[in-house]
ZAMARGU-4260 file (C-alpha; in steps of 0.2 Angstrom, whole numbers, plus 5000, padded with zeros to 4 digits):
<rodrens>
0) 5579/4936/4724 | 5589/4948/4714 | 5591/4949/4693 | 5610/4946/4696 | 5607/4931/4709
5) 5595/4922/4697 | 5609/4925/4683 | 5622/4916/4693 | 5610/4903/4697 | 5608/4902/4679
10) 5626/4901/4674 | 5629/4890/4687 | 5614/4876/4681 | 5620/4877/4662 | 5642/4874/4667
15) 5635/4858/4676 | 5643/4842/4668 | 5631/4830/4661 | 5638/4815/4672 | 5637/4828/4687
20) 5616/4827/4680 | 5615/4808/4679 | 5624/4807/4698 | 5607/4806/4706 | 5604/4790/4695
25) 5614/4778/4706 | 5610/4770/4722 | 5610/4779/4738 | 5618/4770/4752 | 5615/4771/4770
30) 5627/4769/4784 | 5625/4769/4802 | 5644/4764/4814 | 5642/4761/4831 | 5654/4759/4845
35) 5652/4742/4851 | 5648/4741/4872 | 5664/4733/4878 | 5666/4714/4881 | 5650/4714/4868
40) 5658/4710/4852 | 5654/4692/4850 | 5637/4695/4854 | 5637/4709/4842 | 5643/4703/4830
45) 5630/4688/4830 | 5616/4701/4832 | 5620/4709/4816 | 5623/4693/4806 | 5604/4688/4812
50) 5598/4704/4808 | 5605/4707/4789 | 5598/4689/4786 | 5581/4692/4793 | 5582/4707/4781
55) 5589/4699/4769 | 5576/4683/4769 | 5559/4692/4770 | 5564/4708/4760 | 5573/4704/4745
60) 5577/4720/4736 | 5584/4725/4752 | 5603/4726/4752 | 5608/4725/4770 | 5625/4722/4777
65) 5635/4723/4793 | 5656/4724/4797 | 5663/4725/4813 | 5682/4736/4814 | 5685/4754/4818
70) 5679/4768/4809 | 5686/4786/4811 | 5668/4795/4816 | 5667/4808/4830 | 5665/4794/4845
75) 5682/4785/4842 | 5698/4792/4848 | 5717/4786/4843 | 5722/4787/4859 | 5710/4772/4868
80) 5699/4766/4853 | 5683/4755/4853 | 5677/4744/4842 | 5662/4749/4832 | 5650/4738/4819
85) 5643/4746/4802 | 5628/4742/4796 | 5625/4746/4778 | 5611/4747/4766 | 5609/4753/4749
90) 5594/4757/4741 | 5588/4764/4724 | 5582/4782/4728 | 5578/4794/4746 | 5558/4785/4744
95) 5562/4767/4742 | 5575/4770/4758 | 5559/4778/4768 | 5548/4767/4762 | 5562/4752/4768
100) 5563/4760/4783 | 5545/4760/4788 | 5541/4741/4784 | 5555/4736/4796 | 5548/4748/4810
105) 5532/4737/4809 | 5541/4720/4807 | 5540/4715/4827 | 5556/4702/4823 | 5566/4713/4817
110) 5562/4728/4831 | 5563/4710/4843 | 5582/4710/4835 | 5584/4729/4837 | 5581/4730/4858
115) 5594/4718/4857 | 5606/4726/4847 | 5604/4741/4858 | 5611/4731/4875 | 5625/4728/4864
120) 5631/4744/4857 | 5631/4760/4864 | 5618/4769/4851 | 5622/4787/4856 | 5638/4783/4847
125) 5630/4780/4833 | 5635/4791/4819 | 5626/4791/4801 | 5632/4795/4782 | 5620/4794/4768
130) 5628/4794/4750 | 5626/4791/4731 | 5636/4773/4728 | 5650/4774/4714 | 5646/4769/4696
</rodrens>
């Protein structure tokens, strides 16, 4: 790196606004949208509510939802769109997330619930967005 790169960096690091530095404070949120296989809603939808209260129940710092609608990700279309479910957690920081993550990979109910989920919805549709949650 050159003297007038690490300058800009510099410059750059000290014009940052202090509510820019407290950003990585709030909670980061997680969201997955799937396109739901077609005739499957109901059954969907019913997966999903089992699942966010199984996540719910045994994890209870876990903040788990799930919506059913239309989302505009790059597997729906205007001209014949599909109905899609959103599930949504929001966790404290990236570690807690992983750390989430990897108790519910070893919960055999809740990867019980996921095999079924997946005759459901179409999860090569799946599109994901991670993101700090507003103040």
């Amino acid at each position: 790196m050159n003297t007038s790169s690490i300058i800009v960096l510099l410059l750059l690091a000290g014009s940052v606004p202090p509510e820019a530095m407290t950003q990585s404070e709030r909670p980061i949120v997680f969201s997955r949208v799937c396109n739901i296989e077609p005739g499957q809603d109901a059954a969907a939808a019913a997966l999903a509510r089992e699942m966010v209260a199984l996540v719910n129940e045994r994890y209870p710092g876990a903040e788990m939802t799930a919506r059913t609608g239309r989302w505009m990700t790059g597997f729906q279309s205007l001209a014949a769109p599909v109905n899609q479910i959103r599930f949504t957690e929001q966790h404290p920081d990236l570690e807690t997330r992983d750390i989430f993550t990897a108790i519910l990979l070893g919960d055999d109910d809740f990867e019980t619930l996921q095999r079924k989920v997946a005759e459901v919805i179409d999860f090569g549709s799946c599109a994901d967005t991670q993101f700090r949650a507003r103040p």
